[in-house]
C-alpha positions as CSV (number, residue, x, y, z in Angstrom):
1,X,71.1,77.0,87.2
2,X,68.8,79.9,86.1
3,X,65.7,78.1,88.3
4,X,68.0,78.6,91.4
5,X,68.4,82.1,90.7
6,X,64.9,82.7,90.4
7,X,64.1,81.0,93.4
8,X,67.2,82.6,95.1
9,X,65.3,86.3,94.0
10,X,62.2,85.5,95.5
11,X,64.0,84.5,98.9
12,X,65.4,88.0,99.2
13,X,63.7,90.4,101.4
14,X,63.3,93.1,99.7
15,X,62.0,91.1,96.3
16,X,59.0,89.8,98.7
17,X,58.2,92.7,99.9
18,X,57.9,94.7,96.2
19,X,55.7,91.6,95.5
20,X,53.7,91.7,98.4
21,X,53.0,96.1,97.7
22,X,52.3,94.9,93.6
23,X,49.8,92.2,95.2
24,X,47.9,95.2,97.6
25,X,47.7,97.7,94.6
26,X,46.1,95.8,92.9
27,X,43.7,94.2,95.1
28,X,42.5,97.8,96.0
29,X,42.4,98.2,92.5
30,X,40.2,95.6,91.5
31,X,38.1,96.2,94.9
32,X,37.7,99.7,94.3
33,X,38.4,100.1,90.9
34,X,36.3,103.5,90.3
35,X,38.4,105.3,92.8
36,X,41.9,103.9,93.3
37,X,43.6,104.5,90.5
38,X,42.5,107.7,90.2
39,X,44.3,110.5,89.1
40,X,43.3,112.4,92.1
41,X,43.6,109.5,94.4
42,X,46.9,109.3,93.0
43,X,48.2,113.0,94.0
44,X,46.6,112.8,97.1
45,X,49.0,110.1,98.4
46,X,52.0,111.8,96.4
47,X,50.8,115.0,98.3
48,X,51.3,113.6,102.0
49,X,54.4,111.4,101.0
50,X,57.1,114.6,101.5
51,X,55.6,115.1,104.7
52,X,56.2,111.5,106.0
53,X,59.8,112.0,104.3
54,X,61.0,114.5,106.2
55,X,59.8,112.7,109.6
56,X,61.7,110.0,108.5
57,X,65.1,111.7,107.9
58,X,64.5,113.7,111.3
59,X,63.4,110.1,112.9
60,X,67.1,108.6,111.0
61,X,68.8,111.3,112.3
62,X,67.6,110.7,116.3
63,X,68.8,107.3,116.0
64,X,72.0,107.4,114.1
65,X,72.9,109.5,117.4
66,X,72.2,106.8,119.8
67,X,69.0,108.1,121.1
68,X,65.9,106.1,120.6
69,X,62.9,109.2,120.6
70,X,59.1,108.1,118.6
71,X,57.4,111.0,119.9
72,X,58.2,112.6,116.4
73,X,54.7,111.9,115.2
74,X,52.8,113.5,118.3
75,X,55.4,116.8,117.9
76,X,54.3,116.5,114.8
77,X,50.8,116.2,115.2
78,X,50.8,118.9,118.2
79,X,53.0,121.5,115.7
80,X,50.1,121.0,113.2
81,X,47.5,122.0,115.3
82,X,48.8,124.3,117.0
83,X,50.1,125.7,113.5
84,X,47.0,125.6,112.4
85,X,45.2,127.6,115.6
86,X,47.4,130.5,115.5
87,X,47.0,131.0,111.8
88,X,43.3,130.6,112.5
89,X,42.9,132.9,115.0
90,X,46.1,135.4,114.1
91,X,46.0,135.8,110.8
92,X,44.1,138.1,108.4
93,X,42.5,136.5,105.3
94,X,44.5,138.7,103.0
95,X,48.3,137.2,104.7
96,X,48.0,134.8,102.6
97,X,48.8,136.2,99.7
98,X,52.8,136.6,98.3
99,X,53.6,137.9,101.7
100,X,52.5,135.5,103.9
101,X,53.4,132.7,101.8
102,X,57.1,133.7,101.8
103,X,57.1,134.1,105.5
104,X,55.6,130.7,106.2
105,X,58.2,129.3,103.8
106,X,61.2,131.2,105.5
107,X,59.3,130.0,109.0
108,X,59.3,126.6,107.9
């Protein structure tokens, strides 16, 4: 009885795909094993994880609606750059200190 619930666990969906992520880390482990697991490495990819997050609920959110809308990544990609060009080009260095920070925080 216990062999058919192991094989049973392995049949599910999500069981094979925790599996298959396990197998990945560490074959990028053992291929690049002076850089992967990194502590660095490691915040970098917890650094751009919120950001893929929040598309995600605004991407749930379009279609729990009804409406079926994947140009979230190029808005954005386009609010980003464009972000980034007027704080470029507008900005003083000294705005971001306290002050500037508190207003990109409310902007955002």
């Amino acid at each position: 009885m216990e062999i058919k619930q192991r094989i049973k666990w392995f049949q599910n969906e999500y069981a094979m795909l925790s599996i298959l992520i396990v197998i990945i880390l560490l074959l990028m482990g053992i291929l690049n094993p002076t850089r992967f697991f990194r502590i660095r490495n490691l915040q970098s990819m917890a650094f751009q994880l919120p950001e893929l997050g929040l598309l995600s609920l605004g991407m749930m959110l379009i279609m729990l609606t009804g409406g079926i809308n994947l140009s979230i990544i190029a808005s954005a990609n386009l609010s980003g750059i464009l972000m980034a060009l007027v704080l470029n080009r507008m900005a003083p260095p000294e705005t971001f200190s306290g002050a500037g920070t508190g207003i990109m925080l409310l902007a955002i």
